[in-house]
C-alpha positions in Angstrom: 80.5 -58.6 -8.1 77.2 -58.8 -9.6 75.5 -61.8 -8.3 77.3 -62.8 -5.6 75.9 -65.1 -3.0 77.9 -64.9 0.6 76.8 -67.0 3.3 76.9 -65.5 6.8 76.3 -67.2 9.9 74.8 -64.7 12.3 71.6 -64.2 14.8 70.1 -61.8 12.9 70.2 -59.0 9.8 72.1 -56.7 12.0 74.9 -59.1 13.6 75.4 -60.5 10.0 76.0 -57.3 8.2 78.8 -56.5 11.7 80.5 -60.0 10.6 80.7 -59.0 7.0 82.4 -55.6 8.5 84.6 -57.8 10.6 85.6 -59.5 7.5 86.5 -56.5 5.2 88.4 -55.1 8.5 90.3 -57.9 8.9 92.0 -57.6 4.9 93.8 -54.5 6.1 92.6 -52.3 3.6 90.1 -49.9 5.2 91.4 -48.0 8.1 88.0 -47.5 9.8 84.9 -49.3 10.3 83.3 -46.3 8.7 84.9 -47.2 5.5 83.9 -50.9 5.8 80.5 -50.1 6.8 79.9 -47.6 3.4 81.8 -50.8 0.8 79.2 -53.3 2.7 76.3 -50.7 2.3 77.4 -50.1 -1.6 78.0 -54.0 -2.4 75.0 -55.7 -0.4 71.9 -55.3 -1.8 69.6 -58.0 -0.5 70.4 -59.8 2.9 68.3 -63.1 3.0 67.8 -64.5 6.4 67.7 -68.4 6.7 65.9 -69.7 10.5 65.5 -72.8 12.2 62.1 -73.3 13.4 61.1 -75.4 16.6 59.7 -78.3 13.9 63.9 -78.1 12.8 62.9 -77.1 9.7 65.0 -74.4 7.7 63.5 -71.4 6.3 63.5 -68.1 4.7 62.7 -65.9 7.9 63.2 -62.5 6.3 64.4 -60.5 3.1 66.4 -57.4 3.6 67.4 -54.3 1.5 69.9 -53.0 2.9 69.5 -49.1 1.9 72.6 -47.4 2.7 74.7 -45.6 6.0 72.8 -43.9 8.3 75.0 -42.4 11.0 77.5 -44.7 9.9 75.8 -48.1 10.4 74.3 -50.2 7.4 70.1 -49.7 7.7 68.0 -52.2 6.2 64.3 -52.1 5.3 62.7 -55.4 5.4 60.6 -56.6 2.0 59.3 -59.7 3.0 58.5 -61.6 6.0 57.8 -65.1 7.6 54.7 -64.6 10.2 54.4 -67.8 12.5 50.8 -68.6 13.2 50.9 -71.4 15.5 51.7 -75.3 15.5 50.1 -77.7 13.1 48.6 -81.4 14.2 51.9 -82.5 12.3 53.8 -80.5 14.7 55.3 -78.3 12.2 55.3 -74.3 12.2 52.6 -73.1 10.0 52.6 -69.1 9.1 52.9 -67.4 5.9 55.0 -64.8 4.5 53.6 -61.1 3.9 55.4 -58.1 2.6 56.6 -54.8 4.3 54.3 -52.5 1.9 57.1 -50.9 0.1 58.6 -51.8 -3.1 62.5 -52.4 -2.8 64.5 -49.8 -4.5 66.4 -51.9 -6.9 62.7 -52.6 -8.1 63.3 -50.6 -11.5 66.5 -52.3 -12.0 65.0 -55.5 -12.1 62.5 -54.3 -15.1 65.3 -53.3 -16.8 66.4 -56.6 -16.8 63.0 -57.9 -18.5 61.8 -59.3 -14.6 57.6 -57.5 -14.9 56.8 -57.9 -10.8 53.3 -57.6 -10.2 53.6 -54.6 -7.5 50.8 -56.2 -5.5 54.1 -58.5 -3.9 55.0 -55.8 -2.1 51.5 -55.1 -0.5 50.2 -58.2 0.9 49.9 -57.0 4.5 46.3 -57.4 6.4 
């Protein structure tokens, strides 16, 4: 379904991509996890992780592409990042987010849907 949002409650990229295979698994219709773990790696294209930080604040911690099977488990390649650099008087978690240096693939599909990214997103890293 294009434009699907699914919310997954997980420790990390990895666990939440297992749950979404223990989901599929659990309908009945795909005999292995193999076969879950290629409809997962087809359907997901973007895994966005949500953390809580030590201030309780909520937020984005990480985005995801997930790229495809690689001996059978779902590999991801991180885009973007939240870097935590230190505490601020006000207590709360200060940091910024920085990108991976590579472009996600579905890059060119979001031209071709009139969205002009300045590449430089993509290469932000000191």
């Amino acid at each position: 379904q294009d434009g699907t949002i699914i919310a997954v409650e997980a420790s990390g990229v990895s666990e939440a991509l297992a749950v979404l295979e223990r989901c599929v698994r659990s309908t009945g219709t795909f005999a292995s996890s193999r076969e879950a773990r290629a409809l997962i790696a087809q359907a997901v294209d973007v895994v966005v992780q949500v953390v809580r930080f030590a201030d309780g604040s909520l937020r984005v911690g990480g985005i995801h592409e997930v790229l495809g099977l690689e001996v059978d488990l779902p590999i991801t390649q991180e885009i973007f990042s939240f870097r935590r650099q230190g505490i601020g008087d006000d207590g709360q978690v200060r940091g910024k987010y920085l990108a991976n240096g590579i472009p996600p693939r579905f890059y060119d599909e979001l031209e071709a849907r009139g969205y002009q990214l300045d590449l430089q997103i993509f290469n932000d890293n000191p």
